[in-house]
C-alpha positions in Angstrom: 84.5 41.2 -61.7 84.6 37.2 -61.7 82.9 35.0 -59.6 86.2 34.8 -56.9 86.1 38.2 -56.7 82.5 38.8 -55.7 82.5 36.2 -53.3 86.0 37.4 -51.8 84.9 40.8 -51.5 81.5 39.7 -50.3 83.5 38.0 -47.3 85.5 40.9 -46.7 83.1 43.5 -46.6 81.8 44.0 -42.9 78.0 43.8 -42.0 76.9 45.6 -38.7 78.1 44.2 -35.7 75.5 41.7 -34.2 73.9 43.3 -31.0 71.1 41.0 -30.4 73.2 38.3 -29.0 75.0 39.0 -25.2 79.1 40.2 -25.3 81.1 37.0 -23.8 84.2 39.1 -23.2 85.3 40.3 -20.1 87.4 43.7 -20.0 88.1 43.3 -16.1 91.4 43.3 -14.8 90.6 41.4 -11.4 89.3 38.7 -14.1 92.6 39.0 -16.0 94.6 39.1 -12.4 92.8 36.2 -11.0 93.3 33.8 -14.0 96.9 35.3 -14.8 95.8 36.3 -18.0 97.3 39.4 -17.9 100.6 38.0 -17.9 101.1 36.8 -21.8 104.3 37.3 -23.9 103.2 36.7 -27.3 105.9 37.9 -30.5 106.3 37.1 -34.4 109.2 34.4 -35.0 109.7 35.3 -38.6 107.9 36.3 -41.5 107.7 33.6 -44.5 107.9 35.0 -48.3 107.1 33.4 -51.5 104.0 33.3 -52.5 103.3 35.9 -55.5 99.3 36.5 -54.1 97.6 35.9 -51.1 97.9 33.1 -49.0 94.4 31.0 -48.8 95.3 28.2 -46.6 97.4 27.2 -44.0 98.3 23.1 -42.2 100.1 22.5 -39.5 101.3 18.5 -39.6 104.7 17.7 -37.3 107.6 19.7 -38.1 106.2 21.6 -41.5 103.6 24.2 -41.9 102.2 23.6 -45.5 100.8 27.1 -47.0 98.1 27.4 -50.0 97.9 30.5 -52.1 96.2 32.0 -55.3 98.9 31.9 -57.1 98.1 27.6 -57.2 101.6 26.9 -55.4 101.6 24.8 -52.4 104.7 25.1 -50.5 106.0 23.8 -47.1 108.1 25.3 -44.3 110.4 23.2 -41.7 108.6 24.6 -38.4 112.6 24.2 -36.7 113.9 26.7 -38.8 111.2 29.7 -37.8 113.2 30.5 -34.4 116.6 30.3 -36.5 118.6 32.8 -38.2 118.0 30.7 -41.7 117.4 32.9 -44.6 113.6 32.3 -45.6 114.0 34.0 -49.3 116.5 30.6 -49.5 114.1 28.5 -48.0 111.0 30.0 -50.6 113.5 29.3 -53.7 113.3 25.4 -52.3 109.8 24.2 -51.0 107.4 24.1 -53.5 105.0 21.1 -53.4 102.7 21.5 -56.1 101.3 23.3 -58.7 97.6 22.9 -59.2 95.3 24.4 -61.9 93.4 26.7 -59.4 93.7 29.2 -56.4 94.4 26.8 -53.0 91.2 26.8 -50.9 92.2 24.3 -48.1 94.4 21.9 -47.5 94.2 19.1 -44.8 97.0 16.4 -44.1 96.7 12.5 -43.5 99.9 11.0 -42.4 102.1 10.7 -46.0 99.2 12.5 -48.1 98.1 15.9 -48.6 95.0 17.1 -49.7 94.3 20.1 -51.5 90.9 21.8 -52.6 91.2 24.3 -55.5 89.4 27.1 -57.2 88.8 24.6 -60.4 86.3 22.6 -58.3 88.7 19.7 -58.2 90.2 18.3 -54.8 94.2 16.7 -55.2 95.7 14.5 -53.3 99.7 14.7 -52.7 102.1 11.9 -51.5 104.9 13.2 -49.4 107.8 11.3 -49.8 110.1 11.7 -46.4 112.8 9.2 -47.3 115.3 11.7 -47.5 116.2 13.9 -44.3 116.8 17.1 -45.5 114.5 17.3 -48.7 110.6 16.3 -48.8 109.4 14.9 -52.6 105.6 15.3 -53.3 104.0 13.1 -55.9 100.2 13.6 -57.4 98.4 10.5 -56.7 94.8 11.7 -57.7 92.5 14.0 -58.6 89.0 14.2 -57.2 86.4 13.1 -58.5 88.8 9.8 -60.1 88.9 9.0 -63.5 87.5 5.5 -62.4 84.6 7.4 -60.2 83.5 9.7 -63.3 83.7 6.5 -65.5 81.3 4.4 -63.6 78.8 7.3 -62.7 78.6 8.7 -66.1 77.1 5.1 -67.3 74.3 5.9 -65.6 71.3 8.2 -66.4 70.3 8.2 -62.4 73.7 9.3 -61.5 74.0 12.7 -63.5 71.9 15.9 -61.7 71.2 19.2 -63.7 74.0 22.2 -62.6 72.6 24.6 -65.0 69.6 25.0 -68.1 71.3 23.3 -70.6 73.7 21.5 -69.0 73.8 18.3 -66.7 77.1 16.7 -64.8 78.0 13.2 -62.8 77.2 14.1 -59.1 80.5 13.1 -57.4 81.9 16.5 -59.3 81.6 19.8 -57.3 81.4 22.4 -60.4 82.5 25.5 -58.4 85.6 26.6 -55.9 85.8 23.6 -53.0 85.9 25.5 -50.3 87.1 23.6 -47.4 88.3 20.0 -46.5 87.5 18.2 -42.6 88.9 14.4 -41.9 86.9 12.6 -39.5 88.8 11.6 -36.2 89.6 8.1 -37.3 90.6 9.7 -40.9 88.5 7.7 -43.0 86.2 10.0 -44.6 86.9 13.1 -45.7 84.5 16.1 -46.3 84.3 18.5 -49.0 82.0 21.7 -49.1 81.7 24.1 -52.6 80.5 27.4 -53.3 78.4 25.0 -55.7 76.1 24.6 -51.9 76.5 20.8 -51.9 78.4 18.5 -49.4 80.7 15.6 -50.5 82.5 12.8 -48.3 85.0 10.8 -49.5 86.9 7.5 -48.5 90.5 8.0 -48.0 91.7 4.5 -48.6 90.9 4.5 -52.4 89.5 8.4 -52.7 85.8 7.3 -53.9 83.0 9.3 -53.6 80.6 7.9 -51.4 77.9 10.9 -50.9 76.6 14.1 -52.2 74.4 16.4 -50.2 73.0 18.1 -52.4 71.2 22.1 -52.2 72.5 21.6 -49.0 72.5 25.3 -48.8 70.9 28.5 -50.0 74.1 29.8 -51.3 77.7 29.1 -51.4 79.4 27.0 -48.4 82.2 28.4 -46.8 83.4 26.0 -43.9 83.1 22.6 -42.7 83.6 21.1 -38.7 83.3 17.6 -37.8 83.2 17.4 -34.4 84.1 13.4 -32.8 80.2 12.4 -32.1 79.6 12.2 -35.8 77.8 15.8 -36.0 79.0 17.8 -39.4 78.9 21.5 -39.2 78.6 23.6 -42.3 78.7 27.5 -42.6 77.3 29.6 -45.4 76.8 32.7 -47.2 73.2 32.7 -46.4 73.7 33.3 -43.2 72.9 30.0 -41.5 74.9 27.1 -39.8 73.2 23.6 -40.8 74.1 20.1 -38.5 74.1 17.2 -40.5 74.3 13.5 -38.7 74.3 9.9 -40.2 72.1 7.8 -37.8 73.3 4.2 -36.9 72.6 1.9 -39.8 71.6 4.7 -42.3 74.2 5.4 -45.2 73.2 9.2 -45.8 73.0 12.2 -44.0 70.2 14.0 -43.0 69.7 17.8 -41.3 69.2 17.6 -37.9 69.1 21.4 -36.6 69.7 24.8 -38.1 71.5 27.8 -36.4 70.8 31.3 -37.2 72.2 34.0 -35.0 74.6 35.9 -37.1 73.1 38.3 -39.2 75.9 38.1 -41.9 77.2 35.6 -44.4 79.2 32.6 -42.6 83.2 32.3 -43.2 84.6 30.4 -40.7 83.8 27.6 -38.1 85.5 25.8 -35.6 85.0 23.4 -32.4 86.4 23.0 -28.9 89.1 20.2 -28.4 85.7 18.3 -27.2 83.6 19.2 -29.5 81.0 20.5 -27.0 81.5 24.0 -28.4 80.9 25.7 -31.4 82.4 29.3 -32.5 81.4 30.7 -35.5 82.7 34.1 -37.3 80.9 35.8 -39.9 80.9 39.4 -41.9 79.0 40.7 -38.8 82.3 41.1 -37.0 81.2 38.9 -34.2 82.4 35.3 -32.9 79.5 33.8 -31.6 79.7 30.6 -29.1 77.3 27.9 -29.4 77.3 25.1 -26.7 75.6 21.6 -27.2 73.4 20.5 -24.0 74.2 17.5 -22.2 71.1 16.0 -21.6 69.3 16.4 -24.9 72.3 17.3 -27.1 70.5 20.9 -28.3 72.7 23.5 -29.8 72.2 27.0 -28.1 74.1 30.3 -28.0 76.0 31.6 -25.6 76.7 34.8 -26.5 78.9 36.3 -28.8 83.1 37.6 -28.7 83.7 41.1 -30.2 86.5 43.0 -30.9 87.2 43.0 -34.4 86.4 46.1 -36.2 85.9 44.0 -39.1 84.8 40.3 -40.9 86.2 37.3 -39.3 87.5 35.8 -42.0 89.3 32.5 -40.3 89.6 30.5 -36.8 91.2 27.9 -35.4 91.3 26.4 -31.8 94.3 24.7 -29.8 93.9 23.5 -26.3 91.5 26.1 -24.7 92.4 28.9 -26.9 90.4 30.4 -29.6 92.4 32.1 -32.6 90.3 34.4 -35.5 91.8 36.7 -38.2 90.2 39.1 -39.2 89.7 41.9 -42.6 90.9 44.4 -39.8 94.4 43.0 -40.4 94.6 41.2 -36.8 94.7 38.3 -35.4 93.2 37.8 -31.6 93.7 35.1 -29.2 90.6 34.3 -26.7 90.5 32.1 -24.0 86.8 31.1 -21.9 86.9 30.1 -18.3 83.0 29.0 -17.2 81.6 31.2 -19.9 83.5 34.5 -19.0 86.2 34.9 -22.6 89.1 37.4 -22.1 91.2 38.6 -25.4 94.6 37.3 -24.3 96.9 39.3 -27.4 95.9 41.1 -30.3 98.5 40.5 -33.1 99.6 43.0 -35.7 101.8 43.0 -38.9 100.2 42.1 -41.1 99.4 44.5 -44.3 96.0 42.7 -45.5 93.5 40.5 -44.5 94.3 37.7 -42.4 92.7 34.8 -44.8 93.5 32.1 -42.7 95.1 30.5 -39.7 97.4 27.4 -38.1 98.0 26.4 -34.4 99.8 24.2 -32.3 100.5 23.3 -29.2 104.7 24.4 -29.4 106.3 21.4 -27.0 109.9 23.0 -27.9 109.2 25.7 -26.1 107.4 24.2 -23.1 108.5 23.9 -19.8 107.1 23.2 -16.2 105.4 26.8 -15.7 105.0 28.1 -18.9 102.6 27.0 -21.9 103.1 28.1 -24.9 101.6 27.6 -28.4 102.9 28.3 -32.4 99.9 30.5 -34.3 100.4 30.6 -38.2 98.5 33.6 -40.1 98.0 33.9 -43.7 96.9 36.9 -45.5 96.0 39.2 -48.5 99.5 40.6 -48.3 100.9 37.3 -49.6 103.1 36.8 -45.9 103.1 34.2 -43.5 103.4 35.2 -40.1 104.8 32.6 -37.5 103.5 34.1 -33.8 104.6 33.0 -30.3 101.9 33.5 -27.3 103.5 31.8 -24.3 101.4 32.5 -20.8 101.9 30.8 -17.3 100.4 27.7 -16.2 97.0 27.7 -14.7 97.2 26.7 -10.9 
């Protein structure tokens, strides 16, 4: 077995549930009644095929959905079609972006570029090209690390560090899978974190390297969430949540708490619209909330969200809703009122592992009493699932 698959089936295989910390969810129907949570319409739009193995990674940006997979391929969906009667096999045939070198970990856009992180430890950057209405053209601008990056750094002496006995490389390379990607809010830095354990930012204007973190956990790094303040979340395999911060005038990070709660490796984080909330899912089957105090900015839990029967292997968050997938081939939409979470829909289809998830706000399907949202799900069954969960308006 290679080192993907242990680490794949490491995240897959479910831990027991984590009992020590408090069950946020509410299974009352007066709850449900009085915040008209029981009253949810939530349905797949289509089904998106293409990929040859399982889809990795999933970004919503405007009107397209890109999707990562295994199979190296980056592709992108128009979002206007997924209501329509459009023939998706004819749509597969026509979207590929790219073609990388590696399995697609993550992919993050910033207006006309996408970045992608790959299995061969190297992070690409795409330009989208949208001059032409009905056809998007995608261009390589760079690879990560540069050529002008590793050329500078290998100079050096003081810039190489030691990655095995024998062997030593340039510290602005990761050398394993980059797992994830994060932009900050104003976009100018972007974050990379590895199963090689170390954490990278990156200037977007001209892609250099400006930091490596280094050890900056006990095993391989999973997920990454920047939350607006500055804070940097990372989740690992060894179990823990670290928060990094740059202090005014300082250049590099430095740890500034560590959260340990679940009792199972780390595979997914993600952070309320304000950032004052942090959920975290992990092989343990639990989702468990962590809030940051007001008055002395402390990170405690809250409790925990269950209903998975087992790992959560993705999240994402829109408005006040909480999205994870999950090896049990579901996906589940929460929603929190003063503490108190209710699961609003649990979403089956899928044949796999939902690996990762997408969602947005959907404002063409809005109106005055109804919101509703688009929830994207990619799995081990190599499908793309495009959900609607519409609900009424809270009054």
């Amino acid at each position: 077995m290679d080192d993907e698959s242990i680490k794949k089936s490491s995240s897959l295989s479910s831990q027991l549930s984590l009992q020590s910390v408090p069950s946020l969810t509410s299974h009352s129907l007066s709850h449900q009644r009085q915040h008209n949570l029981s009253v949810v319409d939530h349905h797949c739009l289509t089904t998106l095929k293409g990929h040859n193995s399982y889809v990795s990674s999933l970004a919503l940006a405007g009107k397209f959905l890109f999707t990562g997979s295994s199979d190296t391929e980056v592709r992108s969906w128009d979002c206007t079609t997924f209501s329509s009667e459009l023939d998706q096999e004819f749509l597969s045939n026509n979207n590929i972006v790219a073609v990388g070198k590696g399995a697609v970990k993550s992919l993050v856009v910033l207006a006309d570029k996408l970045f992608s992180a790959h299995q061969d430890h190297k992070i690409r950057v795409w330009k989208i090209n949208n001059q032409e209405p009905d056809h998007q053209k995608y261009t390589r601008l760079a690879t990560l690390p540069t050529l002008g990056d590793r050329a500078i750094k290998l100079l050096m002496p003081k810039n190489h560090v030691q990655i095995r006995r024998h062997k030593t490389c340039t510290w602005v390379h990761h050398v394993d899978a980059v797992s994830a990607l994060a932009l900050t809010k104003d976009e100018t830095l972007l974050y990379s974190v590895s199963w090689d354990r170390t954490i990278k930012i990156w200037r977007t204007s001209d892609f250099k390297c400006l930091e490596s973190i280094t050890n900056a956990h006990d095993d391989a790094i999973n997920a990454v969430a920047l939350s607006d303040d500055g804070d940097v979340y990372t989740g690992s395999a060894d179990k823990k949540i670290k928060v990094w911060r740059r202090s005014p005038g300082n250049k590099k990070h430095s740890l500034v708490d560590v959260l340990e709660s679940h009792n199972s490796g780390i595979n997914a984080l993600a952070l309320s619209c304000d950032g004052s909330v942090l959920y975290s899912g992990a092989c343990d089957r639990s989702i468990i909330v962590w809030e940051k105090e007001e008055d002395d900015g402390n990170i405690l839990v809250v409790g925990a969200l269950r209903g998975h029967t087992k790992s959560i292997l993705c999240m994402a968050v829109v408005s006040d809703l909480v999205c994870s997938g999950s090896a049990d081939k579901t996906i589940r939409i929460w929603r929190g009122i003063d503490r108190n979470y209710t699961c609003l829909a649990v979403l089956e289809g899928h044949r796999g592992p939902v690996k990762c998830l997408a969602a947005a706000i959907d404002n063409d399907r809005c109106d005055s009493s109804d919101t509703s949202y688009l929830v994207c799900s990619g799995s081990l069954d190599c499908d793309i699932k495009v959900w609607q969960i519409s609900f009424p308006l809270l009054r």
